[in-house]
C-alpha positions in Angstrom: 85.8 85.1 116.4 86.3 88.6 117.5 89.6 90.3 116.2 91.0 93.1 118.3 93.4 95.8 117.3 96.1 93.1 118.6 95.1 90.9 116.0 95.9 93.2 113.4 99.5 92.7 111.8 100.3 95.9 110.3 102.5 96.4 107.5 103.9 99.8 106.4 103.8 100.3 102.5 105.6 103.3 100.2 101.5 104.5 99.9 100.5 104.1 103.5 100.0 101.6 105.8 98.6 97.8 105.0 96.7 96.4 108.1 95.9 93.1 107.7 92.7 91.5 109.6 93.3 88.6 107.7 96.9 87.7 106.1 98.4 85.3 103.5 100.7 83.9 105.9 99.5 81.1 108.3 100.8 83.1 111.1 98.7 85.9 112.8 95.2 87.6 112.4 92.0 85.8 112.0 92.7 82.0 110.8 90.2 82.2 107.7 90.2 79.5 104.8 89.9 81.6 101.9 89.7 85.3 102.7 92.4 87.9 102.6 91.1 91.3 104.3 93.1 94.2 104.1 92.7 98.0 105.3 95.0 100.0 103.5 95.8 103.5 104.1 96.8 105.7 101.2 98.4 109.1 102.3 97.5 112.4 99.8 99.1 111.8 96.2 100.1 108.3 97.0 99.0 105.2 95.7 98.8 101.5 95.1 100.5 101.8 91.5 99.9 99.5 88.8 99.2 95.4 89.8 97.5 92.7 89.3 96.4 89.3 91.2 97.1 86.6 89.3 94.4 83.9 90.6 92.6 86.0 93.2 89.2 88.3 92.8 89.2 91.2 95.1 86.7 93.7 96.1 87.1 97.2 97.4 84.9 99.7 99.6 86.2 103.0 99.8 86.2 104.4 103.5 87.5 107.7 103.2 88.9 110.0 100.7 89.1 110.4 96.9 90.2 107.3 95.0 91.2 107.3 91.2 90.3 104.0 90.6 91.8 102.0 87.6 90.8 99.0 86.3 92.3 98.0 83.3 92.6 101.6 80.8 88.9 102.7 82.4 89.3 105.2 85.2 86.8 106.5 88.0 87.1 108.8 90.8 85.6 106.6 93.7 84.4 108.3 96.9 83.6 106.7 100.5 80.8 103.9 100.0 82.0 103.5 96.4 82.5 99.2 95.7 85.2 98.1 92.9 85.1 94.8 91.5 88.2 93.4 89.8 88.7 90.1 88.7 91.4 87.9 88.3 94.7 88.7 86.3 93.2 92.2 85.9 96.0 95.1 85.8 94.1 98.1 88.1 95.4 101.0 90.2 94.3 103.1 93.1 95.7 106.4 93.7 94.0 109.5 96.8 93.8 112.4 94.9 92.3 113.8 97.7 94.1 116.5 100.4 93.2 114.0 103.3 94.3 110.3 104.1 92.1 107.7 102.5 91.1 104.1 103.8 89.8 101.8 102.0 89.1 97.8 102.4 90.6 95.0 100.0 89.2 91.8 100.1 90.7 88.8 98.1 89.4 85.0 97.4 91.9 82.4 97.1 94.3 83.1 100.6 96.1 79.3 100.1 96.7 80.3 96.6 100.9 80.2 96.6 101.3 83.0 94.0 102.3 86.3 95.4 99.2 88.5 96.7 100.2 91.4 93.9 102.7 91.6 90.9 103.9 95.0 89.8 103.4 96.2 86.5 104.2 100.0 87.2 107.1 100.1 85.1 105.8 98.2 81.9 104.3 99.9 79.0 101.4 101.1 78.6 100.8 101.3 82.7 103.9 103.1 83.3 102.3 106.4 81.6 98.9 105.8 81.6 98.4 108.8 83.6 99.9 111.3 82.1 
């Protein structure tokens, strides 16, 4: 199957922009069985605060920018061509610290799986100041 810029269902997000190539729903993009792939767009000093996935692994390649990467309490600055592993029920955070826009691709295991794709832990201690 070829997926055109059609296919994409696009879904603006306080950090960005979330483009889905392959979505949760049953409804639109690529009809996959188990993948969720997502190209998320993080505009400067924006980011994808504090979450986890409660039953899902997920993988992401940075595209573009400069990504402070958090997994757990560990941080990284990740630049384009940088991978990030993050298993299941794992609390992590990305956040362009970069001047410019950054892309990066998510992709997620376990697309039937009826919990939500991400639960928000942003405002729970300790994630809530880990960063300052």
């Amino acid at each position: 199957m070829f997926l055109s810029k059609d296919n994409i269902i696009a879904e603006p997000a306080p950090m960005g922009m979330n483009e889905f190539f392959s979505h949760p729903s049953a409804d639109g993009a690529a009809p996959t069985e188990d993948l969720i792939f997502i190209r998320g767009t993080l505009q400067p000093g924006m980011g994808h605060d504090f979450h986890f996935h409660q039953n899902r692994e997920e993988f992401l390649y940075i595209l573009s920018g400069s990504i402070e990467q958090w997994i757990g309490h560990e941080k990284r600055l990740c630049k384009p061509g940088d991978v990030i592993y993050v298993p299941p029920a794992t609390v992590h955070a990305s956040f362009n610290v970069g001047q410019e826009t950054a892309q990066l691709l998510a992709i997620f295991n376990k697309k039937s799986d009826p919990a939500e794709l991400a639960t928000d832990v942003s405002t729970q201690a300790p994630w809530n100041n880990i960063r300052a």
